[in-house]
Backbone as CSV, one residue per row, in Angstrom:
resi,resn,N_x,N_y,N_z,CA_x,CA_y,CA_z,C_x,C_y,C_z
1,UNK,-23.204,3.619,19.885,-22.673,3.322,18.560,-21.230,3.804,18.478
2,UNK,-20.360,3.231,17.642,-18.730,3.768,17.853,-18.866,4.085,16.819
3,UNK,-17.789,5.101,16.704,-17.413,6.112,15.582,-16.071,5.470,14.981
4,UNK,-16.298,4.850,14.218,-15.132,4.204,13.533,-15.010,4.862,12.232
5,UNK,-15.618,6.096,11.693,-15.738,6.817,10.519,-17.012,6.470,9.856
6,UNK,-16.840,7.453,8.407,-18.030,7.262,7.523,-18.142,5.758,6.983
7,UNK,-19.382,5.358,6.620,-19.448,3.909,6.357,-19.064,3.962,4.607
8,UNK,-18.257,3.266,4.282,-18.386,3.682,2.331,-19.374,3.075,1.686
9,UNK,-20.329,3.529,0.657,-21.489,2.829,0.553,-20.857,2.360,-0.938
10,UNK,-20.931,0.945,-0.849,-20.165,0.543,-2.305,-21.280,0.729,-3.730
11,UNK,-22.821,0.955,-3.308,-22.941,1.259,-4.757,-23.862,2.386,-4.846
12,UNK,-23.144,3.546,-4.257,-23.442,5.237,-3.946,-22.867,5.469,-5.389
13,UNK,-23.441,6.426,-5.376,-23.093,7.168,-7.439,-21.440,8.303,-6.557
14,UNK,-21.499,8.198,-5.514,-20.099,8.897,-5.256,-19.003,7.584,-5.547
15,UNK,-19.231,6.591,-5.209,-18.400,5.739,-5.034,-17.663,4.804,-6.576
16,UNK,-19.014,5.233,-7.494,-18.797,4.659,-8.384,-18.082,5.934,-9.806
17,UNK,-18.548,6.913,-9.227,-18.154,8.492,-10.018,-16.399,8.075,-9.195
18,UNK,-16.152,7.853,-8.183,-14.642,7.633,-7.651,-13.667,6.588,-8.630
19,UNK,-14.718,5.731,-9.273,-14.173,4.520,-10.115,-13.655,5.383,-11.313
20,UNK,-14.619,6.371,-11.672,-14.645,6.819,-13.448,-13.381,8.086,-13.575
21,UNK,-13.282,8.361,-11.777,-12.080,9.097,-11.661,-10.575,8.472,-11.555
22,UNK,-11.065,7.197,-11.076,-9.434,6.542,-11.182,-8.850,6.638,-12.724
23,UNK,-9.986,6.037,-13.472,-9.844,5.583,-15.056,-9.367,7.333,-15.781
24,UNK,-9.885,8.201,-15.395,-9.541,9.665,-15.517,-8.106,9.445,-15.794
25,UNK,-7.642,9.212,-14.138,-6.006,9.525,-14.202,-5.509,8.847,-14.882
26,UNK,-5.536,7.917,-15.119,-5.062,6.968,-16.663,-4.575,7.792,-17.984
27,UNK,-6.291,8.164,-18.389,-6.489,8.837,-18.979,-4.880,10.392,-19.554
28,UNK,-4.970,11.324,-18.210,-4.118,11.851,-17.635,-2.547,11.676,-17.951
29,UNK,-2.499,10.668,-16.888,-0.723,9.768,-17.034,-0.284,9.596,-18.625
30,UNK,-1.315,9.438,-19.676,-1.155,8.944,-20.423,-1.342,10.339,-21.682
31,UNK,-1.344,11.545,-21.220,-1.314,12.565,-22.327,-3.061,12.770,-22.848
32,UNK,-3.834,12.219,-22.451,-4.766,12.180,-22.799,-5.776,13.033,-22.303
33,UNK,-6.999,13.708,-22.708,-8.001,14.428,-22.133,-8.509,13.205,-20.805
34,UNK,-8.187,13.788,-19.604,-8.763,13.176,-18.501,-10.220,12.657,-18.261
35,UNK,-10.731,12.013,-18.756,-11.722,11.544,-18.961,-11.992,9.891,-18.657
36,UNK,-12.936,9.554,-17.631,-13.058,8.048,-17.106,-14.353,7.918,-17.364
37,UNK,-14.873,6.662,-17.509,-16.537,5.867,-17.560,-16.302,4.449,-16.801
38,UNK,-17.312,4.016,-15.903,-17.497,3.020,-15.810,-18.873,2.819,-15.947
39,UNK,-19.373,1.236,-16.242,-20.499,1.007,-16.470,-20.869,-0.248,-15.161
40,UNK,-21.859,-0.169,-14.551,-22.153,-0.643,-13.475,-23.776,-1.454,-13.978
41,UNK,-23.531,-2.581,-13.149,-24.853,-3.292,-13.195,-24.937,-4.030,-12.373
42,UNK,-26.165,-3.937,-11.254,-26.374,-4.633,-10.245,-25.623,-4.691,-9.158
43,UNK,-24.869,-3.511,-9.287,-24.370,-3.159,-8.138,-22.588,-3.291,-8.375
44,UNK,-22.300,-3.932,-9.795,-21.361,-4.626,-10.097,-20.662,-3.942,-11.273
45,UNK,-18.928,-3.156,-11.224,-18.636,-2.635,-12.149,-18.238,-3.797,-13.300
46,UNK,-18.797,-3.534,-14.743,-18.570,-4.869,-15.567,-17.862,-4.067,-16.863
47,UNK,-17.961,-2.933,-16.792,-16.367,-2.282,-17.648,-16.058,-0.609,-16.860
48,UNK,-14.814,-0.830,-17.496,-14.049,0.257,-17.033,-13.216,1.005,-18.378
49,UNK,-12.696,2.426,-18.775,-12.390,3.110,-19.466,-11.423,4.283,-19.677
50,UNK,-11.198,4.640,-20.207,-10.457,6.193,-20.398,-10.529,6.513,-21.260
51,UNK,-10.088,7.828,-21.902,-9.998,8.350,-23.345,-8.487,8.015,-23.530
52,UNK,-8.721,7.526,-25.166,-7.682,7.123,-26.066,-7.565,7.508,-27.102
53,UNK,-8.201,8.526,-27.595,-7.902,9.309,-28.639,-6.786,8.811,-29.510
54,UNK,-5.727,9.710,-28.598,-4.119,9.545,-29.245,-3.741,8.472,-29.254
55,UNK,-4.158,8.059,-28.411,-2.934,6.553,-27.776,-3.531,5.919,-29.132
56,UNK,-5.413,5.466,-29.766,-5.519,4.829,-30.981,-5.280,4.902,-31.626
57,UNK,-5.202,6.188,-31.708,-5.203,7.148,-33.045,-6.839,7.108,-33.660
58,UNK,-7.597,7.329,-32.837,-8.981,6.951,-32.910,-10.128,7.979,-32.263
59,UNK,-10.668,9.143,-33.384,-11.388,10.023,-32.666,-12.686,9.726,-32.150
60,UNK,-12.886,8.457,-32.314,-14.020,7.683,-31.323,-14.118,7.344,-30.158
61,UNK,-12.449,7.192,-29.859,-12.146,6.353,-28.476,-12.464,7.063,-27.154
62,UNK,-13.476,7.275,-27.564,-13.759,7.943,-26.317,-14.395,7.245,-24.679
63,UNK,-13.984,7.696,-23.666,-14.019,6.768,-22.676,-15.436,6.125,-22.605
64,UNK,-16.539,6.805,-22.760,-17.771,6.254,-22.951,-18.127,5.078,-24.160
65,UNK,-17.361,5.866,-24.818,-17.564,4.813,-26.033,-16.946,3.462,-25.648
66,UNK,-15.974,3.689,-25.033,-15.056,2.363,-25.027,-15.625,1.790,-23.908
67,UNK,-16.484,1.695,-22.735,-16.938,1.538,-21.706,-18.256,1.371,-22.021
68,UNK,-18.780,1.418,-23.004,-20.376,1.000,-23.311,-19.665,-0.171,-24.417
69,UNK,-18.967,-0.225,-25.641,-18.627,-1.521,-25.869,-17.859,-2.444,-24.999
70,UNK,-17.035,-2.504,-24.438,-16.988,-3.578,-23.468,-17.975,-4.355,-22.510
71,UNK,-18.627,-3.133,-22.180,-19.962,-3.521,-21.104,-20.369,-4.631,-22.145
72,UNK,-20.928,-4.125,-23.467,-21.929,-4.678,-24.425,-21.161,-6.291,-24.300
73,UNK,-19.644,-6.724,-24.705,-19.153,-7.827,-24.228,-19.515,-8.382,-23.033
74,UNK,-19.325,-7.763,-22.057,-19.563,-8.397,-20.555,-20.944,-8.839,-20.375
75,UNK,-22.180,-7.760,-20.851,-23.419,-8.593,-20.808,-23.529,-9.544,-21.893
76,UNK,-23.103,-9.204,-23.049,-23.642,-10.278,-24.075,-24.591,-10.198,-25.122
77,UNK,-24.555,-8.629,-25.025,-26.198,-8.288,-25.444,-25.338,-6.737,-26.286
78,UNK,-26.222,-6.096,-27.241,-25.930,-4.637,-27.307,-26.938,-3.683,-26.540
79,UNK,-27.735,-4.495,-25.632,-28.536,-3.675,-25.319,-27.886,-3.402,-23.642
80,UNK,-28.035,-2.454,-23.185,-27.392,-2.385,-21.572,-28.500,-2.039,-20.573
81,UNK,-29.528,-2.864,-20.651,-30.369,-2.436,-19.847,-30.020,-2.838,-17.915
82,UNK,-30.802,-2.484,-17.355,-30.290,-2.141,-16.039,-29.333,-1.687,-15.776
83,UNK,-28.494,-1.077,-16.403,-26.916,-0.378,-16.056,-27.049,0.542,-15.788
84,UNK,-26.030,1.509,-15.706,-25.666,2.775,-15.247,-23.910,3.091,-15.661
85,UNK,-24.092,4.519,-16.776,-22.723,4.752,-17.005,-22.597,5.892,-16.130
86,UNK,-20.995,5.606,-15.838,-20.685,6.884,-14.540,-19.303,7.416,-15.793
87,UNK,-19.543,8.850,-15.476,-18.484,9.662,-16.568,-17.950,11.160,-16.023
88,UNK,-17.295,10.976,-16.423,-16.230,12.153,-15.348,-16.612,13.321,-15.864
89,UNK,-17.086,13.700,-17.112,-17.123,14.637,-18.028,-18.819,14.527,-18.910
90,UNK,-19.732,15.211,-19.045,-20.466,15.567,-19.579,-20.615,14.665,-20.931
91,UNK,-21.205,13.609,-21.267,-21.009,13.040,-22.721,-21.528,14.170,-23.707
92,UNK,-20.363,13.982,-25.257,-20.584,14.722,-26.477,-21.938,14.157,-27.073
93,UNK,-22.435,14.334,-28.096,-23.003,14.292,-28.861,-23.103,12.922,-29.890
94,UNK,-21.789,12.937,-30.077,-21.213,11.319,-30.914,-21.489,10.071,-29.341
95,UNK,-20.872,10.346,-28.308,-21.540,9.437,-27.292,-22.793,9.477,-26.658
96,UNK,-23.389,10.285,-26.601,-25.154,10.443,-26.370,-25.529,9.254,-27.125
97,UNK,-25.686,10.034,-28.378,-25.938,8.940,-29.303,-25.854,7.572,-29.132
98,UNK,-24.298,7.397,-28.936,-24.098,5.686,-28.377,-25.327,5.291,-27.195
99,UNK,-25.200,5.940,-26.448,-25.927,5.975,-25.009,-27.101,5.464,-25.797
100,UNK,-27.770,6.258,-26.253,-28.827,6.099,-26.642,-29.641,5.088,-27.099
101,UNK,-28.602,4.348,-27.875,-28.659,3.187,-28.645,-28.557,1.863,-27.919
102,UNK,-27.734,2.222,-26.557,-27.061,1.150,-25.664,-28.418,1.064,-24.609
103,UNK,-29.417,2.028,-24.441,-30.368,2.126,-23.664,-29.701,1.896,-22.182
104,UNK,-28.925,2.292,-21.819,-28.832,2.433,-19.929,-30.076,2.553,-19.443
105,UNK,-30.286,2.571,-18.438,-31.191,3.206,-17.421,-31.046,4.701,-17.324
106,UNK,-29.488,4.676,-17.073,-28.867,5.855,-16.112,-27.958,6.337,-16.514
107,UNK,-27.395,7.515,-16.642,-25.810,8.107,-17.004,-26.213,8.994,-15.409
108,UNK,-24.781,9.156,-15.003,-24.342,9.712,-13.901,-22.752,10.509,-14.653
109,UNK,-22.753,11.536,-14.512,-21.776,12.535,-14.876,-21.188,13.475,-13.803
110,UNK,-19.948,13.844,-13.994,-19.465,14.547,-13.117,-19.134,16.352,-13.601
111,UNK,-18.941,16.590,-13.857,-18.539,18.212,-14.531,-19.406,18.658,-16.243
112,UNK,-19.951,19.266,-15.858,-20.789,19.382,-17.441,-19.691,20.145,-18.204
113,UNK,-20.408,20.083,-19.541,-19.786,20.950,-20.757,-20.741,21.434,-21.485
114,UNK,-20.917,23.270,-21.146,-21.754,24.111,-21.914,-21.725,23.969,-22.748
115,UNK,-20.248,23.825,-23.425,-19.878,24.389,-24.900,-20.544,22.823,-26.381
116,UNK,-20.246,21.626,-25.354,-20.158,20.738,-26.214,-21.174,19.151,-25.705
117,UNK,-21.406,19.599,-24.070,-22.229,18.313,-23.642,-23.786,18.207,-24.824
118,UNK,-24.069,17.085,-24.223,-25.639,16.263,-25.007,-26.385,15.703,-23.585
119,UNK,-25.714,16.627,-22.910,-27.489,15.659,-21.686,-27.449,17.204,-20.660
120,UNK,-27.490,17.917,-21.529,-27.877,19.571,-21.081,-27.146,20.425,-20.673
121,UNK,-25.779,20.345,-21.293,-25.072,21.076,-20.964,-25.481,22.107,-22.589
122,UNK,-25.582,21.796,-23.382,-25.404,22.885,-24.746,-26.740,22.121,-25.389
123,UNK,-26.981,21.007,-25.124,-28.013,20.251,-25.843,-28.584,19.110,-25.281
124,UNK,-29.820,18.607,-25.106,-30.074,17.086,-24.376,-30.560,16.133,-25.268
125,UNK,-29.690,14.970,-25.564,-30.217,13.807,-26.176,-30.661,12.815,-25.485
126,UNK,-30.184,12.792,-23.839,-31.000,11.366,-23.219,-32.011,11.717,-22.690
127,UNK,-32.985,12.928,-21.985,-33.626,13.060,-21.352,-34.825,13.209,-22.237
128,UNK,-35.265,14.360,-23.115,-36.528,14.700,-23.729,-36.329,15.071,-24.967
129,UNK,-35.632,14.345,-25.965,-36.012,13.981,-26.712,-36.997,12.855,-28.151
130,UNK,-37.912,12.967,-27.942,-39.109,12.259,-28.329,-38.841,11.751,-29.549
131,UNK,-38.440,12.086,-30.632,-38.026,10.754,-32.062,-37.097,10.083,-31.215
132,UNK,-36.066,9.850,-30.461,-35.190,8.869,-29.918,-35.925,7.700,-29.749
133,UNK,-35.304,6.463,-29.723,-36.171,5.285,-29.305,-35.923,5.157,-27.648
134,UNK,-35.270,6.061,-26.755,-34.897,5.618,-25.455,-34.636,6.902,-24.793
135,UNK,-34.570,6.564,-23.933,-34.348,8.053,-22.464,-34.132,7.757,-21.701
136,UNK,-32.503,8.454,-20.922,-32.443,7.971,-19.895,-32.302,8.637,-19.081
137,UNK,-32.233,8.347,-17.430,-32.227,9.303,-16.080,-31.098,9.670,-16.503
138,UNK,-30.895,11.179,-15.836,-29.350,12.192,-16.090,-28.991,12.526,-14.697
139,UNK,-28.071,12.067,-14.032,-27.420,12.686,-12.877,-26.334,13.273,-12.847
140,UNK,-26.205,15.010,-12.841,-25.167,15.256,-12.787,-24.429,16.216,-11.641
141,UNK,-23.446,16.741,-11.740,-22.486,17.059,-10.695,-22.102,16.203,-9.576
142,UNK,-22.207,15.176,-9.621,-21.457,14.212,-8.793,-19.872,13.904,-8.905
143,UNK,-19.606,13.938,-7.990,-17.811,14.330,-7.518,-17.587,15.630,-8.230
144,UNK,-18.450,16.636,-9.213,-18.178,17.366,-9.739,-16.399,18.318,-10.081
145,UNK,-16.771,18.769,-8.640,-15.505,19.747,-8.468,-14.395,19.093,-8.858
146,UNK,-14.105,18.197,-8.349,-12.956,16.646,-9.002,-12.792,17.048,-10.102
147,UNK,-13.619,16.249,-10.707,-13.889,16.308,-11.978,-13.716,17.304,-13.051
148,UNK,-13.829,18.047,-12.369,-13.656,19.612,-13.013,-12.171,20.072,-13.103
149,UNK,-11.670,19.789,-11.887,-10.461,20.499,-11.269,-9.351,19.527,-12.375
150,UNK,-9.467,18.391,-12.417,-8.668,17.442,-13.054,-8.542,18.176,-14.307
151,UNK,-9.694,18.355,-15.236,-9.633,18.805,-16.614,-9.108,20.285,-16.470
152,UNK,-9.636,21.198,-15.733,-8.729,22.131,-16.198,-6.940,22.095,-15.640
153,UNK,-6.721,21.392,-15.002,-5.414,20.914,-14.534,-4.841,20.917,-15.636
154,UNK,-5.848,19.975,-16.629,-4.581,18.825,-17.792,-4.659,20.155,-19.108
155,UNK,-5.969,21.144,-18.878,-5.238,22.298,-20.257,-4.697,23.201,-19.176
156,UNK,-4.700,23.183,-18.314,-4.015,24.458,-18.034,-1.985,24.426,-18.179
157,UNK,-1.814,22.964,-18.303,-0.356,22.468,-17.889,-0.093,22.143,-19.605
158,UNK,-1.279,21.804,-20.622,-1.220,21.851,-21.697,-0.664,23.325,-22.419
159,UNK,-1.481,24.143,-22.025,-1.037,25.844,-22.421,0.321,26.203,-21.859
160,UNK,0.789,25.730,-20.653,1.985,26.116,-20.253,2.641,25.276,-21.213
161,UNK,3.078,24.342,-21.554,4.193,23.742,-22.335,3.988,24.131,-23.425
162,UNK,2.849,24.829,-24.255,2.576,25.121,-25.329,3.120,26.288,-26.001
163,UNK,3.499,27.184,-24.246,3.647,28.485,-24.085,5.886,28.174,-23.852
164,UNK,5.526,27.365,-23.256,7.078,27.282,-23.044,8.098,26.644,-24.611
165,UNK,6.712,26.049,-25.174,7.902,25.501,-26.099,7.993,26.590,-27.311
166,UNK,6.942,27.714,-27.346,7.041,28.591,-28.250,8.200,29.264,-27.533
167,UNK,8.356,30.102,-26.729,9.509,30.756,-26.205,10.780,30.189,-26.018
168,UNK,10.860,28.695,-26.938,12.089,28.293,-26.900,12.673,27.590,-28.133
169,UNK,11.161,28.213,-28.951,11.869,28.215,-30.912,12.194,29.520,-31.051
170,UNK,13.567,29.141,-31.187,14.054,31.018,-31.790,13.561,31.581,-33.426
171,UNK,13.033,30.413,-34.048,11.968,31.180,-34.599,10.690,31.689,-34.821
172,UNK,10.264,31.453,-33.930,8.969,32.348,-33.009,8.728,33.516,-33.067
């Protein structure tokens, strides 16, 4: 057998967590909490996302959010069955919810959030909760460290300018 390298498996939850990281840097480039989603079906990415908060002026716009309505366009349906959302970041509470409603199969996540996630980082809405009408599989830490490393990148460079621009109002 020749060693021509690793084979890339195009619909590995690494490969597709790699998609929700491109949409991240977007995210990123653009002043925004680094945050990507894609939504996959059948092997096939049919939306893609970032957070837009600012850029809308819209505290909804969140990359999940915006990546489960488009999907909802691309299938045709509000329902997203057989899919799979891939998300760089732990979904909140306001997107669980969506999730929830959108019925995936699957969320695949990359870096949790103790303080504020909904699929067990602080609280779980897709897995076992029983009044919900739906539940879905939770995969997380995939590309993790990425994922991780990106967000504290974007506050840590946030606090420095935050820090630099106070030390350069002389009335401070």
């Amino acid at each position: 057998m020749d060693d021509e390298g690793p084979i890339i498996d195009l619909h590995s939850d690494s490969y597709f967590m790699g998609q929700a990281l491109r949409e991240a840097r977007k995210a990123y480039a653009a002043g925004e909490v680094p945050v990507g989603a894609v939504v996959v079906r059948e092997g096939r990415i049919i939306s893609r996302a970032w957070n837009q908060v600012e850029t809308l002026k819209d505290a909804t716009a969140h990359a999940e959010m915006l990546a489960l309505t488009a999907a909802q366009v691309s299938v045709g349906d509000w329902r997203l069955e057989k899919c799979t959302l891939y998300v760089t970041k732990e979904p909140c509470p306001m997107c669980a919810g969506a999730i929830v409603h959108c019925r995936p199969e699957r969320v695949v996540f990359g870096c949790p959030d103790a303080k504020a996630g909904a699929c067990g980082g602080w609280i779980n809405l897709l897995e076992a909760n029983p009044p919900l009408n739906h539940r879905c599989d939770v995969t997380s830490g995939v590309l993790g460290e990425e994922c991780l490393f990106m967000i504290q990148s974007f506050f840590r460079e946030a606090r420095e300018r935050k820090k630099f621009e106070r030390s350069a109002d002389p009335e401070a």
